[in-house]
N, C-alpha and C positions, 0 to 999 in steps of 0.2 A: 803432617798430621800423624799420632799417636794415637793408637787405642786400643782399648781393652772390653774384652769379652764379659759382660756381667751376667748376663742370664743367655742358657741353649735351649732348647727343648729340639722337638721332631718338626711343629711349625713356627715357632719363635725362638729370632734375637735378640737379646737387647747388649746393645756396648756404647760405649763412653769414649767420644774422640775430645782432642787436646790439640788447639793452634797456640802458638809460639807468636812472641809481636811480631815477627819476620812474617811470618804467613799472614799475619792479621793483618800489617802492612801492604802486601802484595795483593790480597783483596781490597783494600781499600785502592789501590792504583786499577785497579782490574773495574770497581765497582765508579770508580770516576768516570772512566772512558766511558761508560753507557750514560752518564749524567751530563757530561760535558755539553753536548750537545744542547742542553738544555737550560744552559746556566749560564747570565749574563757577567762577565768580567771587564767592565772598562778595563777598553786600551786593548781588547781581541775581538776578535770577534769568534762565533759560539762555536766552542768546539773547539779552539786553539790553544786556549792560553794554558800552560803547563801546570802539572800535578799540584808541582809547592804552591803556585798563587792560587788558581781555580778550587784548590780544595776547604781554602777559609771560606768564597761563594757558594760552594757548596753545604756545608754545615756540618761539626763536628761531629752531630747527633747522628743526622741523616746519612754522611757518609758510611756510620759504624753499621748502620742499620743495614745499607745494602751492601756491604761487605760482608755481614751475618749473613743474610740470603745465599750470597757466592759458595761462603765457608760450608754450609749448611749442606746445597747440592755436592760439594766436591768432597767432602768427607766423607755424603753417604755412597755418590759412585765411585771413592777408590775403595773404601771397605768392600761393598757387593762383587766389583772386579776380583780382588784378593781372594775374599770366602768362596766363590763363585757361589752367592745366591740371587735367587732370580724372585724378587717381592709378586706376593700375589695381591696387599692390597697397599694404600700408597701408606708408607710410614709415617711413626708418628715421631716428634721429636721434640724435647725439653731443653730448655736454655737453664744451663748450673749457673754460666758465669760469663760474665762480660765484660771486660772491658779493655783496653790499648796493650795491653801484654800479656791475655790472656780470652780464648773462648774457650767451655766445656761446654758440650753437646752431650746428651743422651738420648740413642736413637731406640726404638722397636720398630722391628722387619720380620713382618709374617710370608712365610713363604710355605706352599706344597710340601707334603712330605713325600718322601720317595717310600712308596711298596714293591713288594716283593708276593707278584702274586701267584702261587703254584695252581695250574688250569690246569684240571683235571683227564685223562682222555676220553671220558664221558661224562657227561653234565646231564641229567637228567630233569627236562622240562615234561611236570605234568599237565597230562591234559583233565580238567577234572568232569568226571561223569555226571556231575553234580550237576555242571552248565547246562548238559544234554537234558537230563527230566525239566528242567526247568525253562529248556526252550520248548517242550513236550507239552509242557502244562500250558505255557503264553501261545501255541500254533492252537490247538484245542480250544481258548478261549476265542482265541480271535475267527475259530472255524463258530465257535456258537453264534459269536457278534452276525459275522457273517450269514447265519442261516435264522437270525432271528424275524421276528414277524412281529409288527407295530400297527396297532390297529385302533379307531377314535374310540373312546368309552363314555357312555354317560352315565359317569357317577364321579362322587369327590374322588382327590387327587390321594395319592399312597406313595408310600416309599419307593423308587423305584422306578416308580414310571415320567413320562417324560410329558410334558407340559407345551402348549404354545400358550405365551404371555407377550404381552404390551408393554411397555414402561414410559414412565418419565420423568425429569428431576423437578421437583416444585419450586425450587431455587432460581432454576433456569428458566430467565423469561420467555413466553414464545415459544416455550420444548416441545418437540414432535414427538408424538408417538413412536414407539421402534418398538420392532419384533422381534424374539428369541425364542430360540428351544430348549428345555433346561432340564437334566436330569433329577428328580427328586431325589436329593439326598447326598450327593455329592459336592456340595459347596462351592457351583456356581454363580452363585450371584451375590450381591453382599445383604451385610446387617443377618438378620436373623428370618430370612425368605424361604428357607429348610422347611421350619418350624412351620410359621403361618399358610404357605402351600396345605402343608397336609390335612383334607377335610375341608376344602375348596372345592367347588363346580366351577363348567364356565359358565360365566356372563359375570362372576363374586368380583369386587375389588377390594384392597388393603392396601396398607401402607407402610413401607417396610424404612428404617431409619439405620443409619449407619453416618461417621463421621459429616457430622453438622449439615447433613442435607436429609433429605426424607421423598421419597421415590414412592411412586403410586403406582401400582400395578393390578394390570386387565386378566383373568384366565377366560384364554379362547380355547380350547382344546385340553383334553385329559388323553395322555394315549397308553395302552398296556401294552406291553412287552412281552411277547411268547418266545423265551429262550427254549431253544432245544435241551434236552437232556445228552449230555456228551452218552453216547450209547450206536447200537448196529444202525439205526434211522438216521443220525448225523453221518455217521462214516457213510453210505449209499449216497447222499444226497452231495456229499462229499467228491463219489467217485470211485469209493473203493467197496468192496464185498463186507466187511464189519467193522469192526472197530480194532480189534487183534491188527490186520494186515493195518490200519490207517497209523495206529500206533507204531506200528515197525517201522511203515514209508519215511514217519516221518524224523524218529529216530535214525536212519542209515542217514538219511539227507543232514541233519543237523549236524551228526558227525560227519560227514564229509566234508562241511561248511566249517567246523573249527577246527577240524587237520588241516585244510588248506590251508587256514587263515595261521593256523599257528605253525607251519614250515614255513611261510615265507616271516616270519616273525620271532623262530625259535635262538634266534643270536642275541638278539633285543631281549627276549625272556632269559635266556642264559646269564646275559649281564646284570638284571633284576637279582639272579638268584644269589651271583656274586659279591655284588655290591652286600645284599645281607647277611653275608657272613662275613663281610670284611669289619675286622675291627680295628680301627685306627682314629688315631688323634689329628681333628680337624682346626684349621687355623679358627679362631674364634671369632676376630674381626670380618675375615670373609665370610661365615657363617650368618651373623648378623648386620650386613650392608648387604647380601641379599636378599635374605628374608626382607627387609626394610625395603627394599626396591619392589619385589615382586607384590608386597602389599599394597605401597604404594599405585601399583600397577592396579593392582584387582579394585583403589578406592577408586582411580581416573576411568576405571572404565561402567563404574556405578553413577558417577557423578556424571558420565555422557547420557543415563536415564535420567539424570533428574531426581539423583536418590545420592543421598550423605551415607555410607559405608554406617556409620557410626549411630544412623537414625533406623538403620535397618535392622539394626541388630538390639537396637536400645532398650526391649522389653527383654531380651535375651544375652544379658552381657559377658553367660560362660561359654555360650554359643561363638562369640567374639574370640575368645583366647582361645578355645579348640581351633578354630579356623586358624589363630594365628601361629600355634604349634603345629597342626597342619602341614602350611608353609613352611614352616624351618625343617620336618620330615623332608618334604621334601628336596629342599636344597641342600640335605644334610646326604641325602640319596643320589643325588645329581654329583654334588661333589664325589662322593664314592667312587660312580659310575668312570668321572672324567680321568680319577687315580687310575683306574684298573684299565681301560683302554691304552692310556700312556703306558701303565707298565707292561703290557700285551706287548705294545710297537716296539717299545727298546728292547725285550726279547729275544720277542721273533724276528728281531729286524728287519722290520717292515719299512720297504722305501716304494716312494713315487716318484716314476720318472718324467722329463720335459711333457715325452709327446703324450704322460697321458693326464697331463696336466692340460696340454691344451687342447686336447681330445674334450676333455668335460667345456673347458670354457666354449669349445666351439659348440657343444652340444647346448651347451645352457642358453647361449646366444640367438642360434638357431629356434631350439625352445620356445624361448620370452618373447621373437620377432624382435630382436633389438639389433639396432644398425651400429655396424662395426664403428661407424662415426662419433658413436654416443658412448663405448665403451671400449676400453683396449686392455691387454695381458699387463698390468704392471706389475711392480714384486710387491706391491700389497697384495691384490687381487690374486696374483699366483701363490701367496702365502694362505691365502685364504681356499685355495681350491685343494690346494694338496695337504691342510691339517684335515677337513673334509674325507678328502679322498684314504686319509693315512686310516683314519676313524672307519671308515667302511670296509675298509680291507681287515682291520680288530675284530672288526662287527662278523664278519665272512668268515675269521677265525674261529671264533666262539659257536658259530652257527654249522659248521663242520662237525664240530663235537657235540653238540646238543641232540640228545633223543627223546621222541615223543614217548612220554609214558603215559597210559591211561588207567586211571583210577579215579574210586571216590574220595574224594579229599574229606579227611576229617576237619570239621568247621573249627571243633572248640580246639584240635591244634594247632590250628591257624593264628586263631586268638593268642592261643598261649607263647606262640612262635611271633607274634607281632608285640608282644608283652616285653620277651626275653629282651628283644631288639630295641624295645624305649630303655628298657635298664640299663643296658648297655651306655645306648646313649647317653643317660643320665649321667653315667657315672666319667 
């Protein structure tokens, strides 16, 4: 075989191989032997009778045919040997020409591109204060929830408060009554129950209608809600002297909740930070047979509710393509992430040795409660523990140099720094 280089880039190539009838012939002898066996020739029996008779049984057509297959495979593994590329998704490839003294191939092979990536001696993971007030505000609500006081009223129902009602479906023959508790105003229940609620006593009934059934509904109970005022009376009731010290407690706590969390996390976030500044050219095909998987993914695990992806969305169909751009972010992120871990390891040269290869297997085994019966170290399995393991020790890299910073993050630079980053993409 012959060939020529027609298109390079950083993750594609595409080249044009050239068989000779010698070769085409030599596939055809190659592509008999696996036929043979299958092919009746009086006067042998199968599988015997030699190349020049057995191959008019065979078929001119059909012999060429899987001799193209042979040609096919062997052209692309001596090119990929030669170039040393290693395809990230499977190739595609075009038939120019066919026939007894001549095949042209033209192949495309997407493959990773190699980065170069300079890690910095400090990598600075913010912690943003921003989380803090805002865990500040959700413990104070839930200290109100907590100290609120519900009590029966008799009068109509208001925004707000909370209801016991009866129901049942008029469709459904023989429906039992059931009981709920329901916040007015909040849009638990369906049809439009908000609405006709408000300006109700108990003992009232209505009937509230929603996709082609229509529900009859009882009010037993009206109850009002006495929220505390976040103030010194919640904080005491609370535990603490005012509201000043409650608010501190509970800020030192929050923050020491998301320093912890984010030291044992701050490698994972370092590589977040990395990946966003990497700008590099991604193979296209793997880009989009992901995305298309994990979609695929997110519809089969709708369709186990009983729900069409497509029916879900069908009053909201830009709802749909953000979701689906979404997912390519991400996989577009993920790919990034996988570039810069591999360029970490080649590096630093990062290796994993036998025993602590089987140091994890034994760990994992022990683990899961699995019997050494049911599983053993093979070089798959061992191939598998130590890219893992290679990956973690990247991750330990990154997490060495990462420093907690603490500040308020600017929101609308976020934005605008998540903006830059689709441009890029874009382009």
């Amino acid at each position: 075989m012959s060939y020529e280089i027609k298109e390079k880039t950083n993750t594609k190539v595409v080249f044009q191989s050239k068989n000779t009838g010698e070769e085409i012939e030599k596939a055809k002898k190659n592509a008999y032997k696996k036929l043979a066996g299958k092919v009746n020739v009086p006067g042998f029996r199968k599988g015997k009778a030699p190349y020049e008779i057995g191959a008019r049984f065979v078929g001119k057509s059909r012999l060429l045919e899987e001799a193209l297959d042979e040609l096919i495979q062997k052209d692309l593994d001596e090119f990929l040997a030669k170039e040393k590329i290693n395809p990230i998704t499977r190739p595609d490839v075009k038939l120019d020409k066919l026939d007894e003294n001549e095949v042209i191939l033209t192949f495309t092979v997407e493959f990773l591109p190699d980065v170069d990536v300079e890690i910095p001696e400090k990598i600075d993971v913010v912690l943003d204060l921003n989380e803090i007030d805002k865990e500040l505000e959700k413990k104070l609500k839930d200290l109100q929830n907590t100290f609120t006081e519900v009590k029966e009223v008799d009068r109509a129902a208001e925004e707000g408060d909370l209801v016991d009602v009866q129901y049942k479906i008029n469709e459904v023959k023989d429906a039992d009554w059931k009981d709920v508790t329901l916040e007015v105003g909040k849009k638990q229940f369906v049809g439009d129950f908000d609405e006709q609620i408000v300006g109700k006593k108990p003992g009232d009934t209505f009937e509230v209608k929603s996709d082609n059934m229509t529900v009859q509904v009882k009010v037993v109970a009206v109850k009002e809600k006495k929220i505390p005022e976040i103030g010194d009376e919640l904080a005491k009731d609370a535990g603490f002297e005012n509201l000043e010290e409650m608010k501190k407690s509970i800020r030192e706590e929050a923050l020491k909740n998301k320093e912890t969390q984010l030291e044992e996390s701050k490698g994972n976030e370092a590589l977040e930070i990395l990946a966003d500044k990497l700008d590099v050219e991604l193979p296209e095909k793997l880009v989009k047979e992901e995305t298309e998987s994990r979609f695929k993914d997110l519809e089969n695990q709708y369709l186990k509710h009983g729900i069409k992806l497509t029916d879900a969305f069908k009053d909201a169909p830009d709802k749909l393509e953000e979701l689906k751009e979404g997912i390519k972010k991400s996989v577009i992120k993920d790919i990034k992430k996988d570039l810069i871990i591999r360029a970490i390891i080649k590096k630093e040269n990062i290796k994993v040795t036998d025993d602590e290869i089987k140091a994890e297997f034994d760990r994992f085994v022990k683990e899961q409660n699995i019997s050494s019966k049911n599983i053993r170290l093979s070089e798959d399995v061992k191939s598998i523990i130590e890219d893992q393991l290679l990956r973690n020790k990247a991750i330990s890299f990154l997490k060495d140099r990462a420093i907690i910073k603490k500040e308020k993050v600017n929101e609308e630079k976020i934005e605008e720094g998540k903006k830059q980053q689709e441009t890029k993409g874009d382009e």
